[in-house]
VOBA-1610 file (N, C-alpha, C; in pm, whole numbers, padded with zeros to 5 digits, always signed):
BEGIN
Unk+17277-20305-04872Unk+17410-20289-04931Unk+17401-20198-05051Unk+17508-20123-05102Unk+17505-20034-05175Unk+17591-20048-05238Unk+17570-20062-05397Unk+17636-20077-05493Unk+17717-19950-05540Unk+17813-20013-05611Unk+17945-19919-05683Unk+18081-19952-05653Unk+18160-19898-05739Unk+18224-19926-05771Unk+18373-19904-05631Unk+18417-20006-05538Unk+18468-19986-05444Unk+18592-20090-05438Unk+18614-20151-05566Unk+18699-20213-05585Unk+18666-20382-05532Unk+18787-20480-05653Unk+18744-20630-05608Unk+18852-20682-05536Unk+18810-20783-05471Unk+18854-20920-05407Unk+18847-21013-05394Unk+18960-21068-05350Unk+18997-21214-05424Unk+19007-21296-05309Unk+18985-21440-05331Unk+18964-21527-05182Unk+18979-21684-05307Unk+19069-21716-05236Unk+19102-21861-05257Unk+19107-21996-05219Unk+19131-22135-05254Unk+19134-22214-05193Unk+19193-22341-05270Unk+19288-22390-05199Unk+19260-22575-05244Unk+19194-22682-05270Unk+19135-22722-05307Unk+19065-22868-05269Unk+19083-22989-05315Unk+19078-23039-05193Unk+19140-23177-05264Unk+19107-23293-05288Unk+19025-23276-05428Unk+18963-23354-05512Unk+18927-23322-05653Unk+18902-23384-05735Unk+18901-23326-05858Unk+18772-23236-05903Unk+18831-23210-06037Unk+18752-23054-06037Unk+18610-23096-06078Unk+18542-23212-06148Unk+18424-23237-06152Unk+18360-23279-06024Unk+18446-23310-05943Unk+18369-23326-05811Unk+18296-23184-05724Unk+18467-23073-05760Unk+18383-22955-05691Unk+18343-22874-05756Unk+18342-22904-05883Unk+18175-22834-05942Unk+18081-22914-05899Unk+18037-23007-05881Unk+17895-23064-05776Unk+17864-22992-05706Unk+17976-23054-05602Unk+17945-22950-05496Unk+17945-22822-05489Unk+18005-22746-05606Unk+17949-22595-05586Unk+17820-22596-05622Unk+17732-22646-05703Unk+17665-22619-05805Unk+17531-22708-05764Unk+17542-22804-05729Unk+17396-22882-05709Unk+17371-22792-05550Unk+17237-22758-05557Unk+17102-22693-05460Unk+17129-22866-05356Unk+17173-22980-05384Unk+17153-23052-05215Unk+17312-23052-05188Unk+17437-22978-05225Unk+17545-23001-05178Unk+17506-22844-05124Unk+17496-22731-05211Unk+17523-22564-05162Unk+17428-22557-05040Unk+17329-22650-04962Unk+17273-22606-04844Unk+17366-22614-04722Unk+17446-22738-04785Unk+17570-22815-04654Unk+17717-22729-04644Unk+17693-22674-04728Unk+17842-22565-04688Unk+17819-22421-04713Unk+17688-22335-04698Unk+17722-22204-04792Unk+17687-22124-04663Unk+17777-22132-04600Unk+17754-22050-04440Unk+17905-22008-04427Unk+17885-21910-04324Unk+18000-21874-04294Unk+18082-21936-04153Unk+17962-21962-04048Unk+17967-22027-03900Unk+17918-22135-03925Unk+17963-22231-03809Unk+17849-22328-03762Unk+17731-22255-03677Unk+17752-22124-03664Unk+17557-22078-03626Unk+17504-22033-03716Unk+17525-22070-03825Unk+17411-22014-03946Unk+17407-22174-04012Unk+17312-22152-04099Unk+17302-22267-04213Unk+17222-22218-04340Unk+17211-22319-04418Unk+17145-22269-04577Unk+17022-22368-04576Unk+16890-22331-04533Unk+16771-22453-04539Unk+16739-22447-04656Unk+16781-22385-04755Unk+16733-22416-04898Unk+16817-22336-05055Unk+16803-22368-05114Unk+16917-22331-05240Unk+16822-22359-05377Unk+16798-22287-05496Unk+16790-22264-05639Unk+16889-22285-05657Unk+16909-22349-05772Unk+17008-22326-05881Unk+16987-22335-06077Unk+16983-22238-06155Unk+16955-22266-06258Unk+17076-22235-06354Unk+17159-22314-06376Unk+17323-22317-06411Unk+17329-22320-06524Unk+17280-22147-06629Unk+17336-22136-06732Unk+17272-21995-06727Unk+17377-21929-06888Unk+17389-21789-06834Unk+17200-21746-06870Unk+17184-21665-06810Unk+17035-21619-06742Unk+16947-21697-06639Unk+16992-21784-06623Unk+16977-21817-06528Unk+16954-21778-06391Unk+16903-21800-06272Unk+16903-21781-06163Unk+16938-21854-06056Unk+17020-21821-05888Unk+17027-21882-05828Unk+16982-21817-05707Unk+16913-21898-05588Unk+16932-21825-05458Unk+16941-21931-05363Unk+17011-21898-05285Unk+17026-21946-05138Unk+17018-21893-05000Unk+16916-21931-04942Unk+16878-21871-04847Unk+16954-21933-04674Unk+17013-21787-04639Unk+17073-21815-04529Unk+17026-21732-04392Unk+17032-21870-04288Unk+16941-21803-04183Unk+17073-21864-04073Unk+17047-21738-03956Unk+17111-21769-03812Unk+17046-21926-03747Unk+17095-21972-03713Unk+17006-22159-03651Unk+16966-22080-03556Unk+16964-21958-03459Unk+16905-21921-03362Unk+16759-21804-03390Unk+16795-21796-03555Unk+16595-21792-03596Unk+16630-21612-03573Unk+16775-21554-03517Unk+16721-21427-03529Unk+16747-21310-03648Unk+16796-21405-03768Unk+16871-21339-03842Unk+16825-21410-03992Unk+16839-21382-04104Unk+16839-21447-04219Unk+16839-21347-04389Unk+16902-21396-04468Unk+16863-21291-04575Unk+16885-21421-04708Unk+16872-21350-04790Unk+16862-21433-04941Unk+16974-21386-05018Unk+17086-21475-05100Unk+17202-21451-05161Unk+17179-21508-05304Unk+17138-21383-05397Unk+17122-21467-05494Unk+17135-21408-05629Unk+17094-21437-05746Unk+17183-21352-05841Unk+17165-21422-05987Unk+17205-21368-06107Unk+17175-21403-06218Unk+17286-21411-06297Unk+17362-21543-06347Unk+17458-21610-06393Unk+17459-21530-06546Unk+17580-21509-06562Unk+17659-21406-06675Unk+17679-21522-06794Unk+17747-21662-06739Unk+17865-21705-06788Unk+17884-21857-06730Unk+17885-21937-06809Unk+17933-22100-06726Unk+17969-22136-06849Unk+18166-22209-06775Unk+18201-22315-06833Unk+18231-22393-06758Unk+18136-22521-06819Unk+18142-22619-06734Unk+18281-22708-06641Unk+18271-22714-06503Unk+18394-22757-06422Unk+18496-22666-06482Unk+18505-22529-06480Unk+18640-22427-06536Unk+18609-22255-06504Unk+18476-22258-06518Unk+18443-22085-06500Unk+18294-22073-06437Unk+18258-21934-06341Unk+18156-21944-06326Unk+18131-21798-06334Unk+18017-21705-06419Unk+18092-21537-06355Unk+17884-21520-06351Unk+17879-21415-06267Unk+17733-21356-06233Unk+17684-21227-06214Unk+17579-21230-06151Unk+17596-21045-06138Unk+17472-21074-05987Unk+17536-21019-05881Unk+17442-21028-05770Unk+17293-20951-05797Unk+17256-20964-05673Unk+17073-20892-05756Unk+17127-20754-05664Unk+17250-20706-05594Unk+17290-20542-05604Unk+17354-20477-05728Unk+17400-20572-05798Unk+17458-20544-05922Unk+17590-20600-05916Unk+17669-20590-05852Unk+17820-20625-05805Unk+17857-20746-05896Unk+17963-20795-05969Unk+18005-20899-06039Unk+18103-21016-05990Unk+18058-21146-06000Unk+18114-21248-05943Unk+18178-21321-06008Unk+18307-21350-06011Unk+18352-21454-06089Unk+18425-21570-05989Unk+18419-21687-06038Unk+18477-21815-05976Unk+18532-21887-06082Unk+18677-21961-06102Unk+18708-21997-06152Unk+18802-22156-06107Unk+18756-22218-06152Unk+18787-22385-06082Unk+18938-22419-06166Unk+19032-22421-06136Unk+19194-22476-06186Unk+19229-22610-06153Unk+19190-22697-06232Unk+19256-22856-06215Unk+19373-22826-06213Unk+19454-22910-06113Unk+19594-22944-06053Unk+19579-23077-06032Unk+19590-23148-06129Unk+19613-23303-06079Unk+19526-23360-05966Unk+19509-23401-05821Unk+19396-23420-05787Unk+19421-23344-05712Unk+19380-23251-05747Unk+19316-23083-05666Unk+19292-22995-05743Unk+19222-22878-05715Unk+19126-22771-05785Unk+19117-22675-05713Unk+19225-22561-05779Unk+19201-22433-05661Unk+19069-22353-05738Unk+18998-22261-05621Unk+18926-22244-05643Unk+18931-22078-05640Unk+18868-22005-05738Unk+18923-21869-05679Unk+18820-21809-05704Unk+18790-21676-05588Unk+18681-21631-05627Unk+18704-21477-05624Unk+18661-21398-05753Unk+18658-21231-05693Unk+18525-21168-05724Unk+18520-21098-05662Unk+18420-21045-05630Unk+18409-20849-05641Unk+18292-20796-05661Unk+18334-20626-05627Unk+18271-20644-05496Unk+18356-20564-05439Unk+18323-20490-05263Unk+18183-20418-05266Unk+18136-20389-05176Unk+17992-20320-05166Unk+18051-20164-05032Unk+17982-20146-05034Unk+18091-20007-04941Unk+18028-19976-04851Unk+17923-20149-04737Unk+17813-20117-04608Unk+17991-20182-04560Unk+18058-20266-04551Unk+18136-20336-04457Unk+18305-20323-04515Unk+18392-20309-04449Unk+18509-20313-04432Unk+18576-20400-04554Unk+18680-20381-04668Unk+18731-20471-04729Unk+18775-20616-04607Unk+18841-20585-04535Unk+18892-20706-04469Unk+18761-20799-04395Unk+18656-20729-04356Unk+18532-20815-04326Unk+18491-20899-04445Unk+18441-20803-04536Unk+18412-20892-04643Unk+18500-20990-04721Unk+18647-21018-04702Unk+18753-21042-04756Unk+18740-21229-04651Unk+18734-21165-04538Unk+18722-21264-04440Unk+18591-21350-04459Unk+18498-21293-04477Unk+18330-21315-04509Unk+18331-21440-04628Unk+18393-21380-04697Unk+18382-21472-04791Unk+18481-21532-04821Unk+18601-21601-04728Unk+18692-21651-04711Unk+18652-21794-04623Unk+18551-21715-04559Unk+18512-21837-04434Unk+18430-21916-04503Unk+18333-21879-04574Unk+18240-21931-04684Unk+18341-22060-04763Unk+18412-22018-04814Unk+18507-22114-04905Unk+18588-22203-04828Unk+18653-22149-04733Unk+18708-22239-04640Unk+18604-22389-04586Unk+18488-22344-04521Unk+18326-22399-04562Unk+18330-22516-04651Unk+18313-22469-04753Unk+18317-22540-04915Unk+18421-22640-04885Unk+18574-22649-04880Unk+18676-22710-04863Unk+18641-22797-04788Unk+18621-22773-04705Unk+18635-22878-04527Unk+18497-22975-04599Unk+18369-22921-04652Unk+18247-23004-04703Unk+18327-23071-04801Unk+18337-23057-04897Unk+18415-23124-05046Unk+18468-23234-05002Unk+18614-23196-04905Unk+18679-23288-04880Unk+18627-23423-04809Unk+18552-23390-04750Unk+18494-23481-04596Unk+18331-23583-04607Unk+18309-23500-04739Unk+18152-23537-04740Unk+18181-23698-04914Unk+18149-23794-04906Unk+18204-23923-04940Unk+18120-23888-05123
//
Protein backbone atom coordinates (compact mmCIF):
# COMPACT_ATOMS: atom_id res chain seq x y z
CA UNK A 1 0.00 0.00 0.00
CA UNK A 2 1.13 3.40 -0.75
CA UNK A 3 0.94 6.23 1.23
CA UNK A 4 -0.33 9.92 0.58
CA UNK A 5 -2.39 11.99 0.69
CA UNK A 6 -5.81 10.60 -1.14
CA UNK A 7 -8.22 11.86 1.10
CA UNK A 8 -10.31 10.45 4.48
CA UNK A 9 -13.15 8.29 5.43
CA UNK A 10 -15.54 7.89 7.62
CA UNK A 11 -17.43 4.58 8.75
CA UNK A 12 -19.75 4.40 11.61
CA UNK A 13 -21.73 2.56 13.99
CA UNK A 14 -24.15 2.03 16.95
CA UNK A 15 -23.68 -0.07 19.74
CA UNK A 16 -25.64 -1.06 22.04
CA UNK A 17 -24.06 -0.93 25.19
CA UNK A 18 -22.24 1.42 27.10
CA UNK A 19 -19.22 3.13 26.22
CA UNK A 20 -16.86 1.48 28.89
CA UNK A 21 -17.94 -1.70 27.69
CA UNK A 22 -16.89 -0.90 24.02
CA UNK A 23 -13.77 0.39 24.87
CA UNK A 24 -12.97 -3.29 26.19
CA UNK A 25 -13.88 -4.60 23.56
CA UNK A 26 -12.08 -2.37 21.26
CA UNK A 27 -9.06 -2.35 23.20
CA UNK A 28 -8.25 -5.59 25.17
CA UNK A 29 -5.84 -8.14 22.70
CA UNK A 30 -8.63 -11.23 24.03
CA UNK A 31 -11.83 -9.24 22.77
CA UNK A 32 -9.84 -7.58 19.24
CA UNK A 33 -9.00 -11.40 18.12
CA UNK A 34 -13.04 -12.15 18.18
CA UNK A 35 -14.13 -9.40 15.95
CA UNK A 36 -11.24 -7.70 13.89
CA UNK A 37 -12.06 -9.45 10.55
CA UNK A 38 -13.86 -8.48 7.90
CA UNK A 39 -15.59 -12.21 6.86
CA UNK A 40 -16.36 -15.15 8.64
CA UNK A 41 -13.31 -16.58 6.33
CA UNK A 42 -10.72 -14.71 7.94
CA UNK A 43 -9.98 -14.42 11.69
CA UNK A 44 -7.42 -12.57 14.09
CA UNK A 45 -5.19 -15.59 15.94
CA UNK A 46 -3.49 -12.99 17.81
CA UNK A 47 -3.50 -9.15 18.84
CA UNK A 48 -0.79 -6.58 20.85
CA UNK A 49 -2.05 -3.94 22.40
CA UNK A 50 -0.06 -1.19 24.22
CA UNK A 51 -2.83 1.63 24.91
CA UNK A 52 -1.07 4.86 25.33
CA UNK A 53 0.32 7.38 23.08
CA UNK A 54 3.69 5.60 21.78
CA UNK A 55 2.60 2.87 22.19
CA UNK A 56 2.12 -0.05 19.89
CA UNK A 57 -0.50 -2.31 18.53
CA UNK A 58 -0.73 -5.27 16.07
CA UNK A 59 -3.12 -7.66 15.01
CA UNK A 60 -2.56 -10.24 12.95
CA UNK A 61 -5.05 -11.32 10.32
CA UNK A 62 -5.08 -14.51 8.42
CA UNK A 63 -7.63 -16.20 5.70
CA UNK A 64 -8.96 -19.62 8.03
CA UNK A 65 -8.09 -21.24 4.61
CA UNK A 66 -4.14 -20.58 5.47
CA UNK A 67 -3.88 -18.83 1.97
CA UNK A 68 -3.69 -15.37 2.86
CA UNK A 69 -2.58 -13.23 5.98
CA UNK A 70 -0.90 -9.81 6.78
CA UNK A 71 -0.24 -7.73 10.05
CA UNK A 72 -2.42 -4.43 10.92
CA UNK A 73 -0.67 -2.46 13.12
CA UNK A 74 0.50 0.90 14.14
CA UNK A 75 1.64 3.41 16.76
CA UNK A 76 -1.01 5.27 18.96
CA UNK A 77 -0.87 9.28 18.67
CA UNK A 78 -3.48 9.89 21.36
CA UNK A 79 -5.94 8.07 24.02
CA UNK A 80 -8.73 9.32 25.92
CA UNK A 81 -9.88 6.97 27.85
CA UNK A 82 -13.64 5.39 26.71
CA UNK A 83 -13.90 8.94 24.35
CA UNK A 84 -10.92 9.13 21.74
CA UNK A 85 -8.51 6.97 20.08
CA UNK A 86 -6.14 8.61 17.13
CA UNK A 87 -2.79 6.63 15.56
CA UNK A 88 -0.64 6.57 12.76
CA UNK A 89 -0.54 3.13 10.73
CA UNK A 90 3.08 1.70 10.17
CA UNK A 91 2.23 3.22 6.15
CA UNK A 92 1.91 6.43 7.74
CA UNK A 93 -1.87 7.11 7.11
CA UNK A 94 -3.78 8.61 10.35
CA UNK A 95 -6.51 6.95 12.38
CA UNK A 96 -8.88 8.37 14.49
CA UNK A 97 -11.85 6.63 16.48
CA UNK A 98 -13.96 8.34 18.58
CA UNK A 99 -16.50 6.55 21.12
CA UNK A 100 -19.95 9.04 21.78
CA UNK A 101 -21.98 7.93 24.86
CA UNK A 102 -25.74 8.12 24.06
CA UNK A 103 -27.34 6.85 27.03
CA UNK A 104 -27.03 3.06 26.61
CA UNK A 105 -25.34 3.22 23.36
CA UNK A 106 -22.01 4.46 21.89
CA UNK A 107 -21.62 5.40 18.36
CA UNK A 108 -18.58 4.66 17.20
CA UNK A 109 -16.83 6.53 14.44
CA UNK A 110 -13.97 5.92 12.64
CA UNK A 111 -11.85 8.02 9.89
CA UNK A 112 -9.28 7.13 8.44
CA UNK A 113 -6.79 8.47 5.23
CA UNK A 114 -7.37 6.33 2.04
CA UNK A 115 -4.20 4.63 0.67
CA UNK A 116 -4.47 4.85 -3.30
CA UNK A 117 -3.75 0.47 -3.91
CA UNK A 118 -7.90 0.09 -3.59
CA UNK A 119 -11.01 1.96 -4.53
CA UNK A 120 -12.54 4.61 -1.90
CA UNK A 121 -15.77 2.52 -1.83
CA UNK A 122 -13.70 -0.88 -1.21
CA UNK A 123 -11.94 0.49 1.46
CA UNK A 124 -15.05 2.44 2.75
CA UNK A 125 -16.82 -1.00 2.72
CA UNK A 126 -13.52 -2.76 4.17
CA UNK A 127 -13.66 -1.09 6.98
CA UNK A 128 -17.29 -0.84 7.42
CA UNK A 129 -17.51 -4.62 7.58
CA UNK A 130 -14.78 -4.61 10.24
CA UNK A 131 -17.05 -2.39 12.54
CA UNK A 132 -20.16 -3.83 11.65
CA UNK A 133 -17.92 -7.09 13.10
CA UNK A 134 -17.23 -5.15 16.30
CA UNK A 135 -21.14 -4.40 16.75
CA UNK A 136 -22.66 -7.81 16.18
CA UNK A 137 -19.35 -9.09 18.85
CA UNK A 138 -20.09 -6.21 21.54
CA UNK A 139 -23.57 -6.76 21.44
CA UNK A 140 -23.81 -10.66 21.61
CA UNK A 141 -20.69 -11.62 23.46
CA UNK A 142 -22.09 -11.56 27.61
Amino acid sequence: MESGNQGTISVETTVHAPARKVWEYWTEPQHITKWSFASDDWHAPHAENDLRAGGKFLTRLEAKDGSFGFDFGGVYDEIRTNEFISYTLGDGRKVTVTFLSQENSTKVIEVFEAEGTHSIEQQQAGWQAFLDNFKKYCENAN
